[in-house]
C-alpha positions as CSV (number, residue, x, y, z in Angstrom):
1,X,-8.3,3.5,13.3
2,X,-5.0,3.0,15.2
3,X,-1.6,4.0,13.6
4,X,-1.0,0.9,11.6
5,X,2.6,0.7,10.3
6,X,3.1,1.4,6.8
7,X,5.6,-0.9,6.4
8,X,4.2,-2.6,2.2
9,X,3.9,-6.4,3.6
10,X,1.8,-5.0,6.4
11,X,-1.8,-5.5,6.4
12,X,-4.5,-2.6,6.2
13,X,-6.8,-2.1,9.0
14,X,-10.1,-2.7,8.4
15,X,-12.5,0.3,8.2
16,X,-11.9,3.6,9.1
17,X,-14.0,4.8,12.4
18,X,-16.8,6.9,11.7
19,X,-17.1,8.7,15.2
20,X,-14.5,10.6,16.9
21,X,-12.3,13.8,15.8
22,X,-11.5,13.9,12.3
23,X,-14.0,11.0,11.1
24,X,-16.2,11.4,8.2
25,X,-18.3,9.2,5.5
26,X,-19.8,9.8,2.4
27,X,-22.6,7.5,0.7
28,X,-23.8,8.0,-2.8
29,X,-26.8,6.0,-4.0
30,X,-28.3,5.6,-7.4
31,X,-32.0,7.5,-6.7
32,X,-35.0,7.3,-9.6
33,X,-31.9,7.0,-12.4
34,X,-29.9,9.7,-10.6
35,X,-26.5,9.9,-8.3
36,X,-27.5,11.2,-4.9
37,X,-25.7,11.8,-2.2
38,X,-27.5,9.5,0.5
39,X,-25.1,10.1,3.3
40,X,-23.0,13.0,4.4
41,X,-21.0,13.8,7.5
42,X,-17.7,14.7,8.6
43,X,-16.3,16.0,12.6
44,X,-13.5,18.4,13.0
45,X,-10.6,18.8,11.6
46,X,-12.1,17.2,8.4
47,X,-15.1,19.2,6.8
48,X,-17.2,17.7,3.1
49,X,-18.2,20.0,0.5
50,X,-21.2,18.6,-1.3
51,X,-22.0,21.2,-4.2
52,X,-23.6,18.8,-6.4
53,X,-25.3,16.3,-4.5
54,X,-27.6,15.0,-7.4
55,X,-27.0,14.7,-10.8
56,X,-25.2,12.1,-13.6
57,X,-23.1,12.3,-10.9
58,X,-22.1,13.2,-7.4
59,X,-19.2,16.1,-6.3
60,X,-17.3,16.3,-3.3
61,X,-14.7,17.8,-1.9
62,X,-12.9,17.5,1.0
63,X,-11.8,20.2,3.5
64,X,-10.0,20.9,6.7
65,X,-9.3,24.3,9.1
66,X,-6.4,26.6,7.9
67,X,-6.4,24.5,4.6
68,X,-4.1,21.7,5.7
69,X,-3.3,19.3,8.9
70,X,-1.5,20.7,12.1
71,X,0.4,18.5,14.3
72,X,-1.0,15.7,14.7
73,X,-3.8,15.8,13.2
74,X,-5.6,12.4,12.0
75,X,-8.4,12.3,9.5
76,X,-10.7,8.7,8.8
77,X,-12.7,8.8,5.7
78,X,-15.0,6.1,4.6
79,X,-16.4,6.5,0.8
80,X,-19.4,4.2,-0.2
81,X,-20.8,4.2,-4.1
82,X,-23.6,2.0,-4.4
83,X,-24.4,0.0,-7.4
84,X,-24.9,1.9,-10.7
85,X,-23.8,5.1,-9.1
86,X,-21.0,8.1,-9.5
87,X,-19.2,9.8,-7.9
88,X,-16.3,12.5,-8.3
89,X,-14.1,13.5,-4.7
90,X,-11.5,16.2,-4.8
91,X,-10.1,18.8,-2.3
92,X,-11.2,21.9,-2.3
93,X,-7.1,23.2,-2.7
94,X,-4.0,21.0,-1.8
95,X,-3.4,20.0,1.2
96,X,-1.0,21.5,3.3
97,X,1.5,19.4,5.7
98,X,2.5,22.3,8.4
99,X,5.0,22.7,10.2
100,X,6.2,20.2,13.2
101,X,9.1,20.8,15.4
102,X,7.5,18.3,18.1
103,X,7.6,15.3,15.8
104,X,4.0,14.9,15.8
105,X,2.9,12.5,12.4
106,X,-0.7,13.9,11.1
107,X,-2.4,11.1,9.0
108,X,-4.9,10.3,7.3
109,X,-6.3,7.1,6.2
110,X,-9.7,6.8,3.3
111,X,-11.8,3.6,3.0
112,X,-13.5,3.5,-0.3
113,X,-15.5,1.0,-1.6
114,X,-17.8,0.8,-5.0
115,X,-20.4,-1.3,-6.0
116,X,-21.5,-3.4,-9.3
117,X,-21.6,-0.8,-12.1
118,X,-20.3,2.2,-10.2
119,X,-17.8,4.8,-11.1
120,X,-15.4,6.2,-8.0
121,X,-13.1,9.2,-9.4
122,X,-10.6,9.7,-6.5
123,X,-9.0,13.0,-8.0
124,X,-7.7,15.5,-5.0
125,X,-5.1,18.3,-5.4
126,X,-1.7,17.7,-4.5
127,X,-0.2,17.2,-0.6
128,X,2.6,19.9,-0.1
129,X,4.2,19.0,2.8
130,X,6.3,22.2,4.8
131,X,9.9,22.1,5.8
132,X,9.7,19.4,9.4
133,X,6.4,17.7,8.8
134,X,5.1,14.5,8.4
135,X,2.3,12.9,7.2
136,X,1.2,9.3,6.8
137,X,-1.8,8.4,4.3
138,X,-3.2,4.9,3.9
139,X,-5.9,4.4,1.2
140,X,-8.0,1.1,0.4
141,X,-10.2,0.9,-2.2
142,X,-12.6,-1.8,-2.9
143,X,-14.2,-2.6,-6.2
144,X,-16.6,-4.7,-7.8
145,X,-15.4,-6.6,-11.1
146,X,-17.7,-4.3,-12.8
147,X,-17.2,-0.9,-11.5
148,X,-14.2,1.8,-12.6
149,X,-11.7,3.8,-10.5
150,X,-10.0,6.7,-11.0
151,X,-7.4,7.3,-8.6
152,X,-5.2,10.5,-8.7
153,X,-2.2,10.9,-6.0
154,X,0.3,13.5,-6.2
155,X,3.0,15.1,-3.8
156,X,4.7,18.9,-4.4
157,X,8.0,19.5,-3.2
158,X,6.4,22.1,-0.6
159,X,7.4,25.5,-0.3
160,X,10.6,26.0,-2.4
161,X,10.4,29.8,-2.5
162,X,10.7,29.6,1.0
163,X,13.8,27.3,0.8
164,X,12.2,24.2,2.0
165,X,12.4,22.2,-1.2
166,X,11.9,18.4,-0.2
167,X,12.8,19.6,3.2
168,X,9.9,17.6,5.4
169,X,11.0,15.0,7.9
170,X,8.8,11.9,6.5
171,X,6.1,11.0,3.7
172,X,4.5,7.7,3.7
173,X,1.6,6.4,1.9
174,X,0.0,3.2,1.1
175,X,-2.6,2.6,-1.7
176,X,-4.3,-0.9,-1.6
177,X,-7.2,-2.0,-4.2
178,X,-8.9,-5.2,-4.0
179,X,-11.7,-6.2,-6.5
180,X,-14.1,-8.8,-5.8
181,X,-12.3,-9.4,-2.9
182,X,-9.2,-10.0,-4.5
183,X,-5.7,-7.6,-4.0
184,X,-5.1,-6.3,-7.1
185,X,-2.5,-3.5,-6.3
186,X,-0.4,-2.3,-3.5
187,X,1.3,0.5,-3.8
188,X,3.6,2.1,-1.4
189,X,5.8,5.2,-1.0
190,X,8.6,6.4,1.6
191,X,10.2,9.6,1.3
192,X,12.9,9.7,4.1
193,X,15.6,12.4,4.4
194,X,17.3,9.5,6.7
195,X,17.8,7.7,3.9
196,X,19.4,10.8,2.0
197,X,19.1,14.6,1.1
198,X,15.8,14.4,-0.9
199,X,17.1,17.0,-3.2
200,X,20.1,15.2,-4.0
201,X,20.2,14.5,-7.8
202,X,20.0,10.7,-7.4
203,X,17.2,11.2,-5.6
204,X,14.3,13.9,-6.0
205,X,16.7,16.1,-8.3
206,X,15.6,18.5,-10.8
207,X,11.9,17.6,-9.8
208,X,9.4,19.3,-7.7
209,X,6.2,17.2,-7.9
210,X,5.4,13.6,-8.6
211,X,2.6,11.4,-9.2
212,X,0.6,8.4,-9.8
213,X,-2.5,8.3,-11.8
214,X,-4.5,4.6,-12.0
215,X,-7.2,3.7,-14.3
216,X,-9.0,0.6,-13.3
217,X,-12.5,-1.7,-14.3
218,X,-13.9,-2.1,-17.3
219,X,-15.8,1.1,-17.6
220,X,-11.8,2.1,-17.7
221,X,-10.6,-0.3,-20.2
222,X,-10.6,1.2,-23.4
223,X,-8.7,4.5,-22.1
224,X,-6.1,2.4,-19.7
225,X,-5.4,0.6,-23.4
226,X,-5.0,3.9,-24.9
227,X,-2.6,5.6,-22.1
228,X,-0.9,2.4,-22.7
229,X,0.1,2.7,-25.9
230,X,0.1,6.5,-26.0
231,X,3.4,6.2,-23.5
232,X,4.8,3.1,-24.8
233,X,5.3,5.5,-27.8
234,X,6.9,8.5,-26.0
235,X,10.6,9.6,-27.2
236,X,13.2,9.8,-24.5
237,X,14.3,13.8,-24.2
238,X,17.4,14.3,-22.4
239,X,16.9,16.4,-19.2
240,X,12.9,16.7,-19.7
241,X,10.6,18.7,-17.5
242,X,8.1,16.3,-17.5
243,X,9.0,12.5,-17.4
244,X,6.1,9.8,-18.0
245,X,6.7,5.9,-17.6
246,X,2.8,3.6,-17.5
247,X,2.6,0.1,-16.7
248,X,-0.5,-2.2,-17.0
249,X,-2.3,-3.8,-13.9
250,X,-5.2,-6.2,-13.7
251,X,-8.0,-4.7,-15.2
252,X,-6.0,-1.4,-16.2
253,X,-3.2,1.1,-16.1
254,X,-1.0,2.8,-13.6
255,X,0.6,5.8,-14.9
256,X,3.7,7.9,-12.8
257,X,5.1,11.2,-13.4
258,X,7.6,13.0,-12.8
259,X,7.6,17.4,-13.3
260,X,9.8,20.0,-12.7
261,X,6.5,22.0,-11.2
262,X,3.1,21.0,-10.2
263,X,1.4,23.5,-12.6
264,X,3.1,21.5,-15.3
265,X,2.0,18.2,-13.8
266,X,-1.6,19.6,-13.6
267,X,-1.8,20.1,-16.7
268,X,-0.9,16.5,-18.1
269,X,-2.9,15.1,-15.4
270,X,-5.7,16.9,-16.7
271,X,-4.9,16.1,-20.4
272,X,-4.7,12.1,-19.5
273,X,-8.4,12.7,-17.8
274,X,-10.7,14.1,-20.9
275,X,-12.3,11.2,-21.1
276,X,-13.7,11.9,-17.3
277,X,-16.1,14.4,-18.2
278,X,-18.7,12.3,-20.3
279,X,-18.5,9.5,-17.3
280,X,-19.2,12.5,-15.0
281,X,-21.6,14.7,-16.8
282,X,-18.8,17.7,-16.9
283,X,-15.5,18.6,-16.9
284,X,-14.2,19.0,-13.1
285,X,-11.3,20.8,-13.9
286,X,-12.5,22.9,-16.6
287,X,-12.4,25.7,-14.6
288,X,-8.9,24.6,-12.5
289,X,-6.0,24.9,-14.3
């Protein structure tokens, strides 16, 4: 895939490529009743954990070398769930943005799609981005009417103990999902120090991590109602650590967040995602935070 511009009225490219540096793909396949991964590989930088490749449902996680993207670097990921199936993709730790005096963007784009029935839980750890990086993420996801999506995106401030609070040169990301064919939801983010001093206090502020936490497709329904209401019913504390503010979207929910650290965004991300465990067969963060 070329270097599309992330500009939000700009339209994706189509799929990711599958060959070259960086590519990978993952296909899971309902098989005699069971989730199976059908499909696995992935070429350098970007690596694909598979530790539970049959099952109620599929794991995967994601890897690169050093734990992160040097400068550069480009990653193409395309996700398929076949009808009936799960699946469950994370990162095996968050992923870091190094370094980048030359001005070299690293990027990386995911093309997931799921099929009638299917359940895609999109759950990696947070991207912490060091002082003079850049990284550029696009993500489309493509749904059938009847299958769910979880979708977990979350950004750190970086290193602050090492003085570089909010100190990266640019973050972009675009998510786009279409179901049946239809856009549902395009979300886009630009964090530019052009535009200010991140850490100003009408800006980032008091806040080291944010997020975004969708809940889509009917096998979603009943807990996007529930987060729903849940924050419509949240008090207003003056100066909070944690701020929480949920809107509805077609066929579900879209929850952001605001923390003053990312343990303590984590944690209510894993709160708001109980319910996961009994579409997945166990808890994937049970063991995490």
């Amino acid at each position: 895939m070329g270097t599309a511009s992330l500009n939000p009225t700009a339209g994706f490219v189509p799929a990711p490529e599958t060959s070259g540096a960086g590519a990978g793909r993952l296909e899971v396949r309902l098989v005699s009743g069971l989730s199976a991964a059908t499909g696995v590989r992935a070429l350098s930088p970007l690596k694909i954990l598979v530790p539970k490749p049959r099952g109620p449902s599929v794991w995967a996680y994601t890897s690169g070398l050093g734990g992160g993207y040097v400068a550069g670097d480009q990653t193409r990921l395309e996700v398929i769930v076949g009808e009936g199936a799960r699946c469950f993709l994370g990162t095996q730790s968050s992923t870091k943005i190094y370094r980048n005096p030359d001005g070299f963007p690293c990027r990386h784009d995911l093309l997931a799609s799921s099929g009638p029935d299917a359940v895609l839980v999109l759950a990696p750890d947070p991207v912490q981005c060091f002082a003079k990086s850049i990284y550029e993420q696009r993500q489309r996801i493509e749904l059938a009417s009847s299958s769910g999506l979880v979708l977990v995106d979350w950004l750190g401030s970086g290193r602050a103990a090492c003085g570089e609070r909010w100190d990266f040169s640019r973050y972009c990301s675009r998510t786009d999902v279409v179901v049946d064919g239809k856009p549902v939801l395009i979300d886009s983010v630009s964090l530019d120090p052009r535009d200010g001093v991140l850490s100003d206090p009408a800006r980032m502020g008091r806040f080291n991590c944010v997020a975004l936490l969708l809940l889509m497709g009917e096998p979603m329904r009943a807990n996007a109602e529930c987060l729903l209401a849940e924050i419509a019913t949240l008090p207003i504390s003056r100066r909070s650590g944690l701020v929480c503010s949920a809107s509805p979207v077609p066929g579900g929910a879209l929850l952001r967040m605001a923390g003053a650290g990312t343990e303590q965004v984590g944690h209510e991300l894993c709160r708001r995602l109980r319910f996961v465990a009994a579409l997945l067969g166990d808890d994937p963060w049970a063991r995490k935070w």
